[in-house]
DSSP file (Angstrom, degrees, kcal/mol; ACC not computed):
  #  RESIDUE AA STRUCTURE BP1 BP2  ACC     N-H-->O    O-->H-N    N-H-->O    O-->H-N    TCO  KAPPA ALPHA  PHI   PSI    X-CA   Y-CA   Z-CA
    1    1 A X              0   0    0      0, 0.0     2,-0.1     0, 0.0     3,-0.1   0.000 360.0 360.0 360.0 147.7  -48.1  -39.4   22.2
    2    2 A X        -     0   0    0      1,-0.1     0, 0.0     0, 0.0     0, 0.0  -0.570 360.0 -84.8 -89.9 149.3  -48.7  -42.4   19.6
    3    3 A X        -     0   0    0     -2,-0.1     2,-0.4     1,-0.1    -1,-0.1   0.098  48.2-145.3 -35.9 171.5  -48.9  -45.8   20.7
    4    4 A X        -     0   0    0     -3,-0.1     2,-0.5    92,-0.0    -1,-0.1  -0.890  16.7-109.7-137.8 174.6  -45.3  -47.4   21.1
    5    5 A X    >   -     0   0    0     -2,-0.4     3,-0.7     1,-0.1    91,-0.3  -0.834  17.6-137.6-119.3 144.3  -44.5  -50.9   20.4
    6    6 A X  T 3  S+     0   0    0     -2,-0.5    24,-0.2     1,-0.3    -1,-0.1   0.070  98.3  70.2-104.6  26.0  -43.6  -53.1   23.3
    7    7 A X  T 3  S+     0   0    0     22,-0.1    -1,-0.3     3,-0.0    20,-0.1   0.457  77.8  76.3 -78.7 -23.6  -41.1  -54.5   21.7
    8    8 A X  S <  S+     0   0    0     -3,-0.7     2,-2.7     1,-0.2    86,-0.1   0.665  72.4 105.9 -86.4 -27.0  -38.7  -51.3   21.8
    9    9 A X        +     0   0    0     -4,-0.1    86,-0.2     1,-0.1    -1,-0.2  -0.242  51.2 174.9 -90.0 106.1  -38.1  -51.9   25.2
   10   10 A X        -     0   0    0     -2,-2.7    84,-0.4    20,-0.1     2,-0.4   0.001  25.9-154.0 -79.5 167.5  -34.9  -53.2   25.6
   11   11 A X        -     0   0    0     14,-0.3    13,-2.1    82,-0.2     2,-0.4  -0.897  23.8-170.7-144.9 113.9  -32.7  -54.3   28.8
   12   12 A X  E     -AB  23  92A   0     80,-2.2    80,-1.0    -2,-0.4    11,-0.3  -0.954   7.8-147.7-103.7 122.9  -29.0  -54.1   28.0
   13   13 A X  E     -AB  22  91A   0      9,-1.3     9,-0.8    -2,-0.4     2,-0.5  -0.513  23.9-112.8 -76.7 153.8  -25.8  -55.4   30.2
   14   14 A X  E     -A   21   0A   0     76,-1.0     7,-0.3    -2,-0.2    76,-0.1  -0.846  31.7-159.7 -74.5 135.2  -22.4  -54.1   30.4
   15   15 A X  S    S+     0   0    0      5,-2.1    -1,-0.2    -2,-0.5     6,-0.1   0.905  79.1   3.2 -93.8 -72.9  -20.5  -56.5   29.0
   16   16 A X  S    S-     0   0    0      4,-0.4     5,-0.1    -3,-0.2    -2,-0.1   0.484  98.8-103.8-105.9  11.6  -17.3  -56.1   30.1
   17   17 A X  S    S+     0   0    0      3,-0.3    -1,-0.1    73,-0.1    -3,-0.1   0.241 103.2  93.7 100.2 -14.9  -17.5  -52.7   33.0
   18   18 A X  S    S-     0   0    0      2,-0.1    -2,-0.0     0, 0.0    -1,-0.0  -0.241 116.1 -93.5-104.1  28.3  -16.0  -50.3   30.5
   19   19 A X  S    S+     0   0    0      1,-0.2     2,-0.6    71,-0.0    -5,-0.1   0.885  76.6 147.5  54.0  70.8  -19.7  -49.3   29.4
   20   20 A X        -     0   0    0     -7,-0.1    -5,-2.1     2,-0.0    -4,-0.4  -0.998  29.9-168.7 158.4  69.4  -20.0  -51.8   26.5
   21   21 A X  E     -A   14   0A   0     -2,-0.6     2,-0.3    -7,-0.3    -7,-0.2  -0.748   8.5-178.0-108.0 149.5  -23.9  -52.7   26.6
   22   22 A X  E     -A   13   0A   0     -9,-0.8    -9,-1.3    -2,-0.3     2,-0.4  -0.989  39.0 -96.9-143.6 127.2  -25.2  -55.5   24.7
   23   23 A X  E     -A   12   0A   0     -2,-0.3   -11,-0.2   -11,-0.3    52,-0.2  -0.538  35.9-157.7 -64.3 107.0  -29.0  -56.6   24.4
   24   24 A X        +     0   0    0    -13,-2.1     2,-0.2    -2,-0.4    48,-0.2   0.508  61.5   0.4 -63.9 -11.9  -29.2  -59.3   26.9
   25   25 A X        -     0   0    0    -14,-0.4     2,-2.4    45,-0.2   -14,-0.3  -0.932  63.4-113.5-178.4 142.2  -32.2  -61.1   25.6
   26   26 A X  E     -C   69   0A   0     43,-1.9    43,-1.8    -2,-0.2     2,-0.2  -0.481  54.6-165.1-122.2  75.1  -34.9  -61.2   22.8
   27   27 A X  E     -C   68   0A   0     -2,-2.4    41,-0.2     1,-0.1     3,-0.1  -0.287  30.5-175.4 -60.8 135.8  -37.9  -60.4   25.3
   28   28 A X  E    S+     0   0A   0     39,-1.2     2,-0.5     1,-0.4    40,-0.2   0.704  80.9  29.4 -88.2 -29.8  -41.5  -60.8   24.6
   29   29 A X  E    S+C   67   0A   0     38,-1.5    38,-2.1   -22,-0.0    -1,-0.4  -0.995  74.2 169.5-130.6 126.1  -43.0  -59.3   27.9
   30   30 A X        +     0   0    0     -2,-0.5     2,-0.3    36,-0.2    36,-0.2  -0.801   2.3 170.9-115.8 174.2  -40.9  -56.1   30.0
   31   31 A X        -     0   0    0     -2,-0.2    34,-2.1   -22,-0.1     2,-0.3  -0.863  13.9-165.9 173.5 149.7  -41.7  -54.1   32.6
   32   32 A X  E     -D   64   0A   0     -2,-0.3     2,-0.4    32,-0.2    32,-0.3  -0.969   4.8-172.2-151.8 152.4  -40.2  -51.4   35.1
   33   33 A X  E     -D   63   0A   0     30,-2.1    30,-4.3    -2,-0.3     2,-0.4  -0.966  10.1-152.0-143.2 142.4  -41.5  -49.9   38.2
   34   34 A X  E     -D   62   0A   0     -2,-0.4     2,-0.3    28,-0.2    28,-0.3  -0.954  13.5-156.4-111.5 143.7  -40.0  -47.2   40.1
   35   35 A X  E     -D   61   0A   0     26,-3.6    26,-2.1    -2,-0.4     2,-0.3  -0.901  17.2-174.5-121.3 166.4  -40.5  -47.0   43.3
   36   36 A X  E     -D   60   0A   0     -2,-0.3     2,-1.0    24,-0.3    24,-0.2  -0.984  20.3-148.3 172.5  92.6  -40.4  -43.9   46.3
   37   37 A X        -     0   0    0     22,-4.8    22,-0.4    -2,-0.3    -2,-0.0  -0.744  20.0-123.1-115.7 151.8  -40.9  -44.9   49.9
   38   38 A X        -     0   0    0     -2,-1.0     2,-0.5    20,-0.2    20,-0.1   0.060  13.5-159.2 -59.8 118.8  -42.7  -42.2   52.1
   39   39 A X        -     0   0    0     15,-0.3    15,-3.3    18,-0.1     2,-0.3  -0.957  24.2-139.0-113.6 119.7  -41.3  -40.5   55.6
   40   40 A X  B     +H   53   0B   0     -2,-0.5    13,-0.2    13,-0.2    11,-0.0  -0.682  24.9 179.8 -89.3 151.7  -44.5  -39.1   57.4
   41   41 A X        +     0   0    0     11,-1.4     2,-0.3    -2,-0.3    12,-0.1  -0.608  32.7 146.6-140.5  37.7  -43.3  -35.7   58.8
   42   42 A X        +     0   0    0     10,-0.2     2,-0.1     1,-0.1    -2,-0.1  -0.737  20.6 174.5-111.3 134.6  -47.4  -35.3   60.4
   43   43 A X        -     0   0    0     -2,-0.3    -1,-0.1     1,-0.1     8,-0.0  -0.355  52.6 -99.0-122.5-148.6  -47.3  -33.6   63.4
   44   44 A X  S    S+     0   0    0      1,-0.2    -1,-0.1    -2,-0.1     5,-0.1   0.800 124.8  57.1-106.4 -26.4  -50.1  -32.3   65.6
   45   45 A X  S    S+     0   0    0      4,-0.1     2,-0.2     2,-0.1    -1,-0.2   0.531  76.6 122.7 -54.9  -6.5  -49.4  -28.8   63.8
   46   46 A X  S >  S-     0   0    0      1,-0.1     3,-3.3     2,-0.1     4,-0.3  -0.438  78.1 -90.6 -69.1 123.0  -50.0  -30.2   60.4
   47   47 A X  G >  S-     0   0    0      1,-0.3     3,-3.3     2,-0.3    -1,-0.1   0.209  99.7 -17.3 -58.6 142.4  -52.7  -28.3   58.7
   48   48 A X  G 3  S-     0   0    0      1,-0.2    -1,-0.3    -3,-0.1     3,-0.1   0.608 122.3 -70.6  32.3   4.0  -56.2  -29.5   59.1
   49   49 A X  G <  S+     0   0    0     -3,-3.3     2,-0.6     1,-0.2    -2,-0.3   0.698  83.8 172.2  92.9  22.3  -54.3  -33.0   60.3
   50   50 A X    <   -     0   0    0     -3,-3.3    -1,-0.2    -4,-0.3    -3,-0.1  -0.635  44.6-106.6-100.3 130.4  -53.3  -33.5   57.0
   51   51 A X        -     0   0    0     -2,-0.6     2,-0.2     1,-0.1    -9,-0.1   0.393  40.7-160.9 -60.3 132.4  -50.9  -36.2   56.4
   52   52 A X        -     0   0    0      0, 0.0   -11,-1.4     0, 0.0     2,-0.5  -0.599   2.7-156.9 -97.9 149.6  -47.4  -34.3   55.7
   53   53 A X  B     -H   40   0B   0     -2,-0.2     2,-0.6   -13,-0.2   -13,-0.2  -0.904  21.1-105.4-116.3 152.3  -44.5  -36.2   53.8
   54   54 A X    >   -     0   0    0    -15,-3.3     2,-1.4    -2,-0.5     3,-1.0  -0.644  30.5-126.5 -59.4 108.9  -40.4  -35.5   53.8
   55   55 A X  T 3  S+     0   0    0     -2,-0.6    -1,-0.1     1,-0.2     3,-0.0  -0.589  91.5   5.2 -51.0  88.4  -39.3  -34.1   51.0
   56   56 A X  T 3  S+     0   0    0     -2,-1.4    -1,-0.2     1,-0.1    -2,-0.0   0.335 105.4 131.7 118.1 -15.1  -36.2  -36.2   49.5
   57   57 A X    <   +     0   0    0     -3,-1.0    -1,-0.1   -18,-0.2   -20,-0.1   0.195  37.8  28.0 -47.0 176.0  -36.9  -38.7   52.3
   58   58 A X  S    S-     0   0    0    -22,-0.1     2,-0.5   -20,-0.1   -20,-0.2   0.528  89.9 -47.0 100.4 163.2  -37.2  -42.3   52.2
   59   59 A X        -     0   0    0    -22,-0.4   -22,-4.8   -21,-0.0     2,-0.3  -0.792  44.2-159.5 -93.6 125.5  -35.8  -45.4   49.8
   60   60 A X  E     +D   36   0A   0     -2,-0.5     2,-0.3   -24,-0.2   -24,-0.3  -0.871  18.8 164.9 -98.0 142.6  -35.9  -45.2   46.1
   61   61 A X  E     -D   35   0A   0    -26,-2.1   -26,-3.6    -2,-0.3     2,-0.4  -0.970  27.4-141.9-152.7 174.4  -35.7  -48.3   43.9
   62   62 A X  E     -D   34   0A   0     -2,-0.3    66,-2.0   -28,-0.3     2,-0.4  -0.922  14.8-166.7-120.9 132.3  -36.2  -49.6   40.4
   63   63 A X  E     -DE  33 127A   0    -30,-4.3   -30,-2.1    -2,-0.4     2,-0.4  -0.963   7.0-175.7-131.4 140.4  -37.6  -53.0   39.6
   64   64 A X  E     -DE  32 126A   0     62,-2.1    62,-6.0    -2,-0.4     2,-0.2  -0.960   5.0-174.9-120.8 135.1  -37.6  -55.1   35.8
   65   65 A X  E     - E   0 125A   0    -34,-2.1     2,-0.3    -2,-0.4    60,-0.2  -0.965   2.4-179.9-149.2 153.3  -38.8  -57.8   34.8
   66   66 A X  E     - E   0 124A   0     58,-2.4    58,-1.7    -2,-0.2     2,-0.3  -0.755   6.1-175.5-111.0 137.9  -38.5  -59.4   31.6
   67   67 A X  E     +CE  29 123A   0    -38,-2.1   -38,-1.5    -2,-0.3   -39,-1.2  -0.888  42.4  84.5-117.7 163.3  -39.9  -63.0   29.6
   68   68 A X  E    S-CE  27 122A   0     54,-1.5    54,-1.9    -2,-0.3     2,-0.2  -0.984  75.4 -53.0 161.7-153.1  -38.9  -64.2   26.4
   69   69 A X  E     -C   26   0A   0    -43,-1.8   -43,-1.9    -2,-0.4     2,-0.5  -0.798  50.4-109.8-110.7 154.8  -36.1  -66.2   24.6
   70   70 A X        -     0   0    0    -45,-0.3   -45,-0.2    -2,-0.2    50,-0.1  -0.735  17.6-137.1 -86.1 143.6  -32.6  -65.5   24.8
   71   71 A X  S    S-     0   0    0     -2,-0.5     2,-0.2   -47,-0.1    -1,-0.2   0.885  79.0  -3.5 -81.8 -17.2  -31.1  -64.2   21.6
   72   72 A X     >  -     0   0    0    -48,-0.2     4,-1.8    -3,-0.1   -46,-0.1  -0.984  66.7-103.9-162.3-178.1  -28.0  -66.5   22.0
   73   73 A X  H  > S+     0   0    0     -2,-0.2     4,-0.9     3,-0.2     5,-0.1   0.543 117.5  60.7-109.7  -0.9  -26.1  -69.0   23.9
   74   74 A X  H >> S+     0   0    0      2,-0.2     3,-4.1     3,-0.1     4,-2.3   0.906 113.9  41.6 -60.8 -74.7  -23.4  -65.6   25.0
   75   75 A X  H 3> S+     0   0    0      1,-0.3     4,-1.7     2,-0.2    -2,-0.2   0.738 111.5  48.2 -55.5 -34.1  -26.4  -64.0   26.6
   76   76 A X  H 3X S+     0   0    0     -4,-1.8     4,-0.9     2,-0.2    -1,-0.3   0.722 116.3  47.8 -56.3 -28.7  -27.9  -66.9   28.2
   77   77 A X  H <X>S+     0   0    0     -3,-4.1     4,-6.6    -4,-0.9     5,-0.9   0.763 110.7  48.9 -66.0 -57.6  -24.3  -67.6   29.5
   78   78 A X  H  X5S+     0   0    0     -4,-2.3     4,-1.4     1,-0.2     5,-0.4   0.969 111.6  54.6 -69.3 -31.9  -23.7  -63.9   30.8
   79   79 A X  H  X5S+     0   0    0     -4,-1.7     4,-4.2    -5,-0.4    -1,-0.2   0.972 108.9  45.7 -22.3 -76.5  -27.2  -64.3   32.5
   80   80 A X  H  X>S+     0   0    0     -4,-0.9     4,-1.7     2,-0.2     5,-0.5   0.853 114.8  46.0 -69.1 -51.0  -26.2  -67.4   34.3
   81   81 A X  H  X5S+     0   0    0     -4,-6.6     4,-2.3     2,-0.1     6,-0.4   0.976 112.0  48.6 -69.2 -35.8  -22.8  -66.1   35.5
   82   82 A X  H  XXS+     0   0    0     -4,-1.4     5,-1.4    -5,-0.9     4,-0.9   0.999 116.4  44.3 -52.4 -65.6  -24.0  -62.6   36.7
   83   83 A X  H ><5S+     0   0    0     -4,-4.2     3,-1.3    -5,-0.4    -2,-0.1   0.954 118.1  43.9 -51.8 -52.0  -27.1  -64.4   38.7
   84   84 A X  H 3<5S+     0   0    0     -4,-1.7    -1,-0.2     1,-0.3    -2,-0.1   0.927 120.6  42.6 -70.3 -39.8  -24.6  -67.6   40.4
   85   85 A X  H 3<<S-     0   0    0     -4,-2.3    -1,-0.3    -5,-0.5    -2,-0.2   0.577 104.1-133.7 -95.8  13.4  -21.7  -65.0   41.3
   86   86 A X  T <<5 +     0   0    0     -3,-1.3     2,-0.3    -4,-0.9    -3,-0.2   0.812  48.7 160.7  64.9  41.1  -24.3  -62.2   42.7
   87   87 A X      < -     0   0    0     -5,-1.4     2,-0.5    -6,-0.4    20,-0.4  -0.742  36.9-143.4 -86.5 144.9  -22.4  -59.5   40.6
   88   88 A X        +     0   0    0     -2,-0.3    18,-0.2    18,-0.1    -1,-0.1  -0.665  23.6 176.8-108.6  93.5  -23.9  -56.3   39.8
   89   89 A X        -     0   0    0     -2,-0.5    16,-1.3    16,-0.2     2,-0.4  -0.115  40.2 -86.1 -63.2 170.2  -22.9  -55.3   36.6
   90   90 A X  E     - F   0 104A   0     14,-0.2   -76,-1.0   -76,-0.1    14,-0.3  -0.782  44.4-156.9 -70.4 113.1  -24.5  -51.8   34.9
   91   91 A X  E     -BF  13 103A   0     12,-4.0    12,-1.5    -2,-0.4     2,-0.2  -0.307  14.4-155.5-100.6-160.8  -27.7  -52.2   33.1
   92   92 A X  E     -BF  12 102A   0    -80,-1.0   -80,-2.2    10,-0.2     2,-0.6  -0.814   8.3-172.6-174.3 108.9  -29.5  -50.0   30.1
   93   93 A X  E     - F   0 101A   0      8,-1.3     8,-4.2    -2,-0.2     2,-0.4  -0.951  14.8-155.5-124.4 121.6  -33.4  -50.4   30.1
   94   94 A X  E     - F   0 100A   0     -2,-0.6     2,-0.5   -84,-0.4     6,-0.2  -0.722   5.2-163.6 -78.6 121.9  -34.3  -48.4   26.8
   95   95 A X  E  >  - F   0  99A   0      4,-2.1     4,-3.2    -2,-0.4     3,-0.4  -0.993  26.6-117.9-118.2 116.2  -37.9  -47.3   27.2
   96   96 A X  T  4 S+     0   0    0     -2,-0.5   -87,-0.0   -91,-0.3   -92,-0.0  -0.078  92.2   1.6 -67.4 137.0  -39.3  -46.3   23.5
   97   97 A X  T  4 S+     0   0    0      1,-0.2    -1,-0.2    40,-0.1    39,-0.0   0.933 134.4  57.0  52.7  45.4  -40.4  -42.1   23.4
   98   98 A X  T  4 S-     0   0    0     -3,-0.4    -1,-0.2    37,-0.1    -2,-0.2   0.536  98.7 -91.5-166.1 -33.2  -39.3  -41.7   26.9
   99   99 A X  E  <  -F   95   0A   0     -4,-3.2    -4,-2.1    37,-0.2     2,-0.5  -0.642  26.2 -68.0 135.5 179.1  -35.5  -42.7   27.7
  100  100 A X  E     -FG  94 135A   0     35,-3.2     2,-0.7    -6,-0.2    35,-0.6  -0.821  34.3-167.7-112.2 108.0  -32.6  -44.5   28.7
  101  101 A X  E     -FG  93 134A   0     -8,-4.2    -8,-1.3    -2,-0.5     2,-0.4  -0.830  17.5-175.8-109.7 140.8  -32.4  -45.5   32.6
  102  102 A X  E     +FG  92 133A   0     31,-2.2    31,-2.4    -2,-0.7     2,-0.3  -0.940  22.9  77.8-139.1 139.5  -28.9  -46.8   33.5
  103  103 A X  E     -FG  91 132A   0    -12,-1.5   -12,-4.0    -2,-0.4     2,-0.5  -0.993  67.4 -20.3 169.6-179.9  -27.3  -48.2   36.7
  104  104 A X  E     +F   90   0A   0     27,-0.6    25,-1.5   -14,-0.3     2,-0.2  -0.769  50.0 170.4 -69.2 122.2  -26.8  -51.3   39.0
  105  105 A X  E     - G   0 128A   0    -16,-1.3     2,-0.3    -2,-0.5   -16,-0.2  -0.966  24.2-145.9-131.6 143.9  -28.9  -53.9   39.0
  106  106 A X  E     - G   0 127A   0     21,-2.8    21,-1.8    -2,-0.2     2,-0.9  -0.835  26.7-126.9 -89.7 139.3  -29.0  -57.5   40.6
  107  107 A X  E     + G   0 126A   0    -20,-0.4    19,-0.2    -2,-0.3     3,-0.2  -0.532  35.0 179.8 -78.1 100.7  -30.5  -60.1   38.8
  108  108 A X  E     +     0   0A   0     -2,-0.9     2,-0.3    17,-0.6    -1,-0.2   0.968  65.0  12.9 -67.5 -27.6  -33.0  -61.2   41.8
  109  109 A X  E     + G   0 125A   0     16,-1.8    16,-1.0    -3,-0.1     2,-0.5  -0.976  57.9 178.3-143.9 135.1  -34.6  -63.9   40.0
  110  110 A X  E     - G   0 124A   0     -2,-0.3     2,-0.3    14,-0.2    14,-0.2  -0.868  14.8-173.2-150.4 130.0  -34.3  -66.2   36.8
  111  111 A X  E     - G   0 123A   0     12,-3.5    12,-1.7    -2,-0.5     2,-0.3  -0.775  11.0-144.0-124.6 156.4  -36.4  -69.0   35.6
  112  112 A X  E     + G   0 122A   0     -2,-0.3    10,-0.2    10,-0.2     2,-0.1  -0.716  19.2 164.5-113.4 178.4  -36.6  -71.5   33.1
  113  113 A X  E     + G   0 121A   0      8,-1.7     8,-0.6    -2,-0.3     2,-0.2  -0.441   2.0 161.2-175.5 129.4  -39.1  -73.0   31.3
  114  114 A X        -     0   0    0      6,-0.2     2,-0.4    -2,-0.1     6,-0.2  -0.862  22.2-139.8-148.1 136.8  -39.9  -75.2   28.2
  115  115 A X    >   -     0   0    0      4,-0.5     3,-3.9     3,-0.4    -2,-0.0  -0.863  31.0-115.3 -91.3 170.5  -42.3  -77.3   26.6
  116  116 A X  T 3  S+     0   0    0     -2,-0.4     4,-0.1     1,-0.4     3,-0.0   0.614 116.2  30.6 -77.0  -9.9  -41.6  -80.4   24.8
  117  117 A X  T 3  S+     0   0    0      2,-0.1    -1,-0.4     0, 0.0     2,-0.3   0.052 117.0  64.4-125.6  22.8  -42.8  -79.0   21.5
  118  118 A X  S <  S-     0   0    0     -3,-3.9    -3,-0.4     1,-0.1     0, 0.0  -0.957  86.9 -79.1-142.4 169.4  -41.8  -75.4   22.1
  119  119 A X        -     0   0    0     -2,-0.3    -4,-0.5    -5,-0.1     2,-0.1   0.117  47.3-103.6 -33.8 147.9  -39.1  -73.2   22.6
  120  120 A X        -     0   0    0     -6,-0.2     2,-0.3   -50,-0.1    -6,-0.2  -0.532  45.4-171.0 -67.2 163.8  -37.3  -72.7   25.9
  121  121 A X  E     - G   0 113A   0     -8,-0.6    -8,-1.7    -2,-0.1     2,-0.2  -0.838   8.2-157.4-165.9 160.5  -38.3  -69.2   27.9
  122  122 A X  E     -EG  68 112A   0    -54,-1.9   -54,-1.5    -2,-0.3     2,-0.3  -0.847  12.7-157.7-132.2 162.2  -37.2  -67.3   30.7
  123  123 A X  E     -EG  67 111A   0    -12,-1.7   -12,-3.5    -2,-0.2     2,-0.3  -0.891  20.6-172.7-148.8 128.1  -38.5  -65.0   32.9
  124  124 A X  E     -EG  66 110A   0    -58,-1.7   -58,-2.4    -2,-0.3     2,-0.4  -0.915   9.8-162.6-123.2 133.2  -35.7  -62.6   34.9
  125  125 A X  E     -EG  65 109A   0    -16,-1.0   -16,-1.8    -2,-0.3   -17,-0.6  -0.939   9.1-174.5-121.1 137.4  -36.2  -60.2   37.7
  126  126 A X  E     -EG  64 107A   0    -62,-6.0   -62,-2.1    -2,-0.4     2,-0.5  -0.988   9.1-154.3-139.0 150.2  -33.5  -57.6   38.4
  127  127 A X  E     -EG  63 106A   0    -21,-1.8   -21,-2.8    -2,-0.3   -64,-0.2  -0.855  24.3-105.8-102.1 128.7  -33.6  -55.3   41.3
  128  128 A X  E     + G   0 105A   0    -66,-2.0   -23,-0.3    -2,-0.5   -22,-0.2  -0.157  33.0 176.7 -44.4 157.7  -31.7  -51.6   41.5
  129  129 A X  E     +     0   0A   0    -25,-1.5     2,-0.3     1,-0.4   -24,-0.1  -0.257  57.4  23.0-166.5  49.5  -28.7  -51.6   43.8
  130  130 A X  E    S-     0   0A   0    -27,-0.1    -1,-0.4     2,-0.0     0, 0.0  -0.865 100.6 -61.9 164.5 179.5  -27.3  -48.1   43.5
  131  131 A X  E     -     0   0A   0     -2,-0.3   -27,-0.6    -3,-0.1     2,-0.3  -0.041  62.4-165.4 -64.8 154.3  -28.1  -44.7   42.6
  132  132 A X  E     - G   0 103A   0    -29,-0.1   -29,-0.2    -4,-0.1     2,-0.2  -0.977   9.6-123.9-147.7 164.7  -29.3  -44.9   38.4
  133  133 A X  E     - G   0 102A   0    -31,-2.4   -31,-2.2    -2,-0.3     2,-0.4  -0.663   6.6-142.9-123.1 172.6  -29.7  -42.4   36.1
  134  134 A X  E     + G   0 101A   0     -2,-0.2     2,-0.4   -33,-0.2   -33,-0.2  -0.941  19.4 165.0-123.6 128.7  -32.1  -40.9   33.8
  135  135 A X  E     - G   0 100A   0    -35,-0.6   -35,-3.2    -2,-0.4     2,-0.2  -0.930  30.3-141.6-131.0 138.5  -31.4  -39.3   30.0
  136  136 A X              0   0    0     -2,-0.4   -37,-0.2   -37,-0.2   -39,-0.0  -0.382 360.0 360.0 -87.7 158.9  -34.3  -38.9   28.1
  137  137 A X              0   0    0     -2,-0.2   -38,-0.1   -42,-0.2    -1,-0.1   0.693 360.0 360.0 -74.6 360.0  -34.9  -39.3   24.7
């Protein structure tokens, strides 16, 4: 596989619930982590004592998190109402050469920040909060 630009990856909301995704933000830095946590199943039968896991067990979750700019003063708006009224709307993070992962997510965290000669930036954290799905590209 060829390098990919780390730009490609986008994080899209549902606008309006009717699956209606819109690029929330004109990010510089993304990231997503999936996460899997483990039910030991090790017994004193376990073969040579070694540790056994649960198949299917255990809590799965997703985490993103995003910096940048906002591409306008809609997204920056829909941002800010999603985080203040704790709604979990449907997201879209497009990951270039690999796929499209779609679901609920809460926005856990969103920060501002500015300097006096520079653009405003954000940085947004949104945490899974329901089953999501996977289609690959």
């Amino acid at each position: 596989m060829a390098a990919q630009n780390g730009k490609d990856l986008l994080i899209k909301i549902d606008l309006t619930g009717g699956g209606e995704f819109q690029t929330l933000a004109g990010l510089r830095a993304t990231r997503i982590s999936f996460n899997a946590e483990t039910v030991d199943a090790t017994s004193l039968e376990s073969a040579g004592g070694w540790r056994e896991l649960l198949a299917g067990a255990g809590v799965r979750s997703a985490a993103v998190t995003g910096s940048g700019v906002f591409r306008d003063a809609e997204a920056d708006a829909r941002a800010r109402a999603v985080f203040f009224s704790g709604e979990i709307p449907a997201f879209q993070v497009i990951i270039p050469d690999f796929g499209i992962v779609e679901g609920p997510f809460q926005i856990a965290a969103l920060d501002y920040a500015g300097s006096h000669d520079g653009e405003a930036t954000y940085e947004m954290s949104l945490a899974s909060a329901g089953a999501l799905g996977f289609t690959g590209i």
